[in-house]
Phi, psi and omega in degrees: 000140191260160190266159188283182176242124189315130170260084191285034166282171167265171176271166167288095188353115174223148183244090199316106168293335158345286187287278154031246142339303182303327189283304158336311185316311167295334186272002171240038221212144191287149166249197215267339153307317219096345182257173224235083200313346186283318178270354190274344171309275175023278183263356176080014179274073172318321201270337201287320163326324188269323169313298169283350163318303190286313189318316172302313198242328154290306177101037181238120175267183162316316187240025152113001182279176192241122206242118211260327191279327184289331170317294201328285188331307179299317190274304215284000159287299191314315192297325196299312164342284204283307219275323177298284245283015196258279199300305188299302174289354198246216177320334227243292178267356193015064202275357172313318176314313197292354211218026181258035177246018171259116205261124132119336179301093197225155186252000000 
């Protein structure tokens, strides 16, 4: 019996949109101060960027308390993300297959 023969392409650059989108989300999405860190980038406003990063990402307001609902808030796109781009793109529905004649594109 002949051994099969290996297939050595190399793969293709793809980019999970999902996970992505999940990642993305916090940094364009109002933080709990009011401001839009992408646009306080923007507009050159360091400090005011970073402020709402942490204020954003730790769940620590001005005055030091720890806000448990702005984590959720933060974390749970990133989660949804990572959780689409596992089931849907992966085993349970495989929509990558369908869609691996699309350059740069992986959900």
């Amino acid at each position: 019996m002949a051994k099969k023969k290996k297939n050595r392409k190399k793969a293709a650059f793809k980019i999970p949109l999902a996970a992505t989108a999940g990642i993305l989300s916090p940094f364009i999405s109002k933080a709990p101060s009011g401001g839009i860190i992408v646009d306080d980038l923007m507009r050159g406003d360091i400090a005011g960027a970073l402020y709402n990063f942490k204020e954003k990402f730790s769940g620590v307001d001005a005055d030091g308390n720890f806000r448990l609902d702005w984590v959720v808030n933060t974390y749970k796109p990133v989660i949804i993300g990572a959780l689409i781009s596992k089931f849907v793109g992966g085993r349970p529905l495989n929509l990558n297959r369908m869609l691996r004649n699309i350059p740069y594109v992986k959900i």
